[in-house]
Structure formats: C-alpha cells, structure tokens
C-alpha positions as CSV (number, residue, x, y, z in Angstrom):
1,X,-24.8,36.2,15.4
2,X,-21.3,35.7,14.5
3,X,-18.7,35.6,16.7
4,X,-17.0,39.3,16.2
5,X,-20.6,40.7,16.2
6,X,-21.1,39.7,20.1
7,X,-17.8,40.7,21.2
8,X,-17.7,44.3,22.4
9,X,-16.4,47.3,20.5
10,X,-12.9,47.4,21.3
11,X,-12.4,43.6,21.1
12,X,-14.1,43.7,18.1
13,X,-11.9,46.2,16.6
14,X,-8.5,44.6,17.8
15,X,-10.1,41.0,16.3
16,X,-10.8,43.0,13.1
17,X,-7.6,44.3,13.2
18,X,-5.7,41.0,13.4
19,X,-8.1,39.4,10.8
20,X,-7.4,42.1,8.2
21,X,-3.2,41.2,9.0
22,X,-3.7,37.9,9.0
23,X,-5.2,38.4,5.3
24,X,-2.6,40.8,4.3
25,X,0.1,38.4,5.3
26,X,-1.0,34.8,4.6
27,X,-3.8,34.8,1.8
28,X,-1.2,34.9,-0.5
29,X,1.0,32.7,0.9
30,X,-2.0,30.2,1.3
31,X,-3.1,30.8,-2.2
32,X,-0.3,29.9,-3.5
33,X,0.5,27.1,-1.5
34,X,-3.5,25.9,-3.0
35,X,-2.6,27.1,-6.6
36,X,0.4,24.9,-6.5
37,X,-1.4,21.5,-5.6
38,X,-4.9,22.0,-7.6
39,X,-3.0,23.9,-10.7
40,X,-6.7,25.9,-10.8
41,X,-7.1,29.8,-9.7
42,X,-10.6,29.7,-9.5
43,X,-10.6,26.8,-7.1
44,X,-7.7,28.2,-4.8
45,X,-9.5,31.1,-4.9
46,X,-12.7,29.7,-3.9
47,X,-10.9,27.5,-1.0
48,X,-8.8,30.2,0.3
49,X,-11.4,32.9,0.5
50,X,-13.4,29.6,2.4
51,X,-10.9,29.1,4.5
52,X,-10.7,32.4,5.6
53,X,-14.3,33.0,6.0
54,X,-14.1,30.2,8.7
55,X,-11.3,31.5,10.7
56,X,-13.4,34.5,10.6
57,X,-16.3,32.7,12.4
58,X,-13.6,31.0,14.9
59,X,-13.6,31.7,18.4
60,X,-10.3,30.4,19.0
61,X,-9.0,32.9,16.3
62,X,-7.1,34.8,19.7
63,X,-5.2,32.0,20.5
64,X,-3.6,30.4,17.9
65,X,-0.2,30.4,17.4
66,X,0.3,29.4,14.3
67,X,-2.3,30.9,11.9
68,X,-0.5,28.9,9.0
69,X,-1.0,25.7,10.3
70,X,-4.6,26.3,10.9
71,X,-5.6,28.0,7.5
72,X,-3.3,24.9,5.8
73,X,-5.7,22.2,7.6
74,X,-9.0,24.0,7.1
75,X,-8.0,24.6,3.7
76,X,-7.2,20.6,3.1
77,X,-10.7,19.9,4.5
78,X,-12.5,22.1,2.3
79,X,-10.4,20.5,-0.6
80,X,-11.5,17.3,-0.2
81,X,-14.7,17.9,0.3
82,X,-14.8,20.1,-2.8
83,X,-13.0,16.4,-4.0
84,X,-15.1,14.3,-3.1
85,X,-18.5,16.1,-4.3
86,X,-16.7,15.9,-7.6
87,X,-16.3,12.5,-7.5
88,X,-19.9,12.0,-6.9
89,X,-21.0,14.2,-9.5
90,X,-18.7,12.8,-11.9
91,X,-19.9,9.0,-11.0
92,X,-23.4,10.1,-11.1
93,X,-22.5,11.1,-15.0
94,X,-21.0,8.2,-15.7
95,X,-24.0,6.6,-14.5
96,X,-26.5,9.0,-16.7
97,X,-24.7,8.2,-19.9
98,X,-24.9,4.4,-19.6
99,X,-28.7,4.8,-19.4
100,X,-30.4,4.7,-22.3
101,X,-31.2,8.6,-23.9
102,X,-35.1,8.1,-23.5
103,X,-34.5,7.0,-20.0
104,X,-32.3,10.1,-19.0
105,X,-33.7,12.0,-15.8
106,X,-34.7,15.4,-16.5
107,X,-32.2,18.8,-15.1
108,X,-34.4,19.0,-11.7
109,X,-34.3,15.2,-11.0
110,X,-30.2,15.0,-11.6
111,X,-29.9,18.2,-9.3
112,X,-32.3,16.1,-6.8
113,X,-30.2,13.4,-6.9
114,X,-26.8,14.7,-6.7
115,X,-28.1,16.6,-3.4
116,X,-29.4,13.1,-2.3
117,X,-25.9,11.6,-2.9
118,X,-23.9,14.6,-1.3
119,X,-26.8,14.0,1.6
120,X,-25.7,10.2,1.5
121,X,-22.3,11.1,1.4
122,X,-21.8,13.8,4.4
123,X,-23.8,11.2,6.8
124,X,-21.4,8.2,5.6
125,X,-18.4,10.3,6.0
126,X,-17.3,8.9,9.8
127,X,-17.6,5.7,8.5
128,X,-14.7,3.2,7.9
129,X,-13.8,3.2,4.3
130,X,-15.0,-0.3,3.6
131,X,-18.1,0.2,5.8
132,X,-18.8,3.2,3.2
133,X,-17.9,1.4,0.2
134,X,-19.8,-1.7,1.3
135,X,-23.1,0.1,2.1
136,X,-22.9,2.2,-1.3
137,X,-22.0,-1.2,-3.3
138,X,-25.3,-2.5,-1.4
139,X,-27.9,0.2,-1.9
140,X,-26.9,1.9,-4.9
141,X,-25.2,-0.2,-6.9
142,X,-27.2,-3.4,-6.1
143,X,-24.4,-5.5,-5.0
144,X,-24.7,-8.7,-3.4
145,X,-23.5,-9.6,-0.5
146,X,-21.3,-12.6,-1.4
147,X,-20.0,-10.3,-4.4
148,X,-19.1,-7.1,-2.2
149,X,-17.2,-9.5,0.1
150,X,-15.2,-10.6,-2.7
151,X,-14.5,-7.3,-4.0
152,X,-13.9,-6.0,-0.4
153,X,-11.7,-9.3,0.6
154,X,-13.7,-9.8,4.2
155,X,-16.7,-12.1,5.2
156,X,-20.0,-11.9,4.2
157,X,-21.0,-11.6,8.0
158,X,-18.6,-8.7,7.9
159,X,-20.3,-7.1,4.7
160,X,-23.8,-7.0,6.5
161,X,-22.2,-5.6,9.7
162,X,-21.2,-2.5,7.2
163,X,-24.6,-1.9,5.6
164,X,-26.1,-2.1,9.3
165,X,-23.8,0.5,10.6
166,X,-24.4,2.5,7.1
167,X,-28.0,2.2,7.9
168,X,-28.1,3.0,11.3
169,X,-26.3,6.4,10.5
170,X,-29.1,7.1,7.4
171,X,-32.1,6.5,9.9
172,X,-30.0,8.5,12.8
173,X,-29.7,11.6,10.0
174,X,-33.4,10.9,9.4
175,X,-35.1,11.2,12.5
176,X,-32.9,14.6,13.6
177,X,-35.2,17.6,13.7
C-alpha cells in the first residue's frame, strides 16, 4: 500500500493536488538541470521521472520546504547508481573480451553474473572505498595480499582487515530472509 492510498480522501486529494504542482513546476526545471550534466534525454528522463516516483512514495512529501533541494539529491543518488551499474557492466565487458571466444559465457550466464556483481556491489556500498576496492581486488580479481597493499599504499594487516569487513557484509546479506 502506498502512502497516498492509506491517507483518507480529502488528504489524498490535497497530496495529489500538490504532487501534480510540484510536477507542473519543477520536472522541467529538474530535467533540465539532469539534461545539462548527463548530455542524454533518455537518461534525464529516466532519472527524473524516478525521482519523482519516489517523492511520490514519500511520507514527508507535506513538509518539505524546499521540494528542489529534495528532487536535486534523490535525483543525484539515482545517477550514480545508474553510474555505477554502468561501470560494472562495462568492466564485466572488458573482462568478456579478454577471454578467449570459445571460453565466452553464454547471454543467460553474463545476465547472471552482472546481477551477481550489482548484488556484490549494493551490499559493498557502505563500505570505505579502499575496504571495497580491496575486497573486489581479493575475490574477483585474485589479487594478493602483499600486491593489493601496494596498489592501495596501506599494510597487508590492513588489506585483510578490508576483505574481513567485505566478508562479513556478504555472509550478513546472505543469511537475511
């Protein structure tokens, strides 16, 4: 149940009626605003019409004063996430076309795997950078330790404490219901 749907009828109708002027007024202020940093419609499009389907499902929606300022941060957030799933996909590419062609996984097993690595990637996201880049060096990649410290410029000690804490959060994500 969304939020307008359990609200009753009249403060449903006065929410509806400040959603619909909010859209009126700012979706193209905020699509332009997205056009002019991604240089793509279709994506603005896509991220504005996002970020207003979450203010939609906002309770706060009432109370804020600057409607702006809200639709400019949960439009950032939907940007890089659109971002970094690109970046994924695009490594995961790179990685397809150094293999050799008879070794190339099939369509179903590179749309498994980019779902495993947007999985991998969503339950790594709280992590510090380096703990992030230090776990993904380690379990993907094959890195060792001494050679991801290098790259990394900390301690080896420091290197394991990053795949530990990477770990922790995969087995944490596992074990959820």
């Amino acid at each position: 149940m969304t939020v307008s749907q359990s609200l009753p009828d009249t403060e449903r109708a006065v929410r509806d009626r400040l959603l619909a002027r909010l859209y009126a007024q700012d979706h193209p202020w905020l699509l332009g605003r997205l056009y002019d940093r991604l240089r793509n419609r279709e994506d603005a499009e896509d991220i504005a019409g996002e970020a207003f389907s979450q203010l939609v499902g906002s309770p706060l929606l009432e109370r804020v004063n600057e409607p702006r300022a809200l639709l400019t941060t949960v439009a950032k957030r939907i940007m890089w996430k659109l971002w970094r799933r690109r970046e994924l996909e695009a490594a995961w590419l790179e990685s397809l076309r150094c293999q050799a062609i008879g070794h190339a996984p099939s369509a179903q097993e590179q749309m498994e795997i980019m779902q495993a690595l947007q999985c991998i990637d969503a339950i790594l996201q709280d992590l510090p950078h380096k703990a992030r880049v230090a776990f993904i060096y380690s379990q993907v990649d094959g890195m060792r330790h001494a050679v991801i410290a290098a790259e990394l410029q900390v301690s080896v000690s420091t290197v394991r404490h990053y795949i530990a804490q990477g770990m922790r959060r995969c087995v944490a994500a596992q074990v959820r219901p």
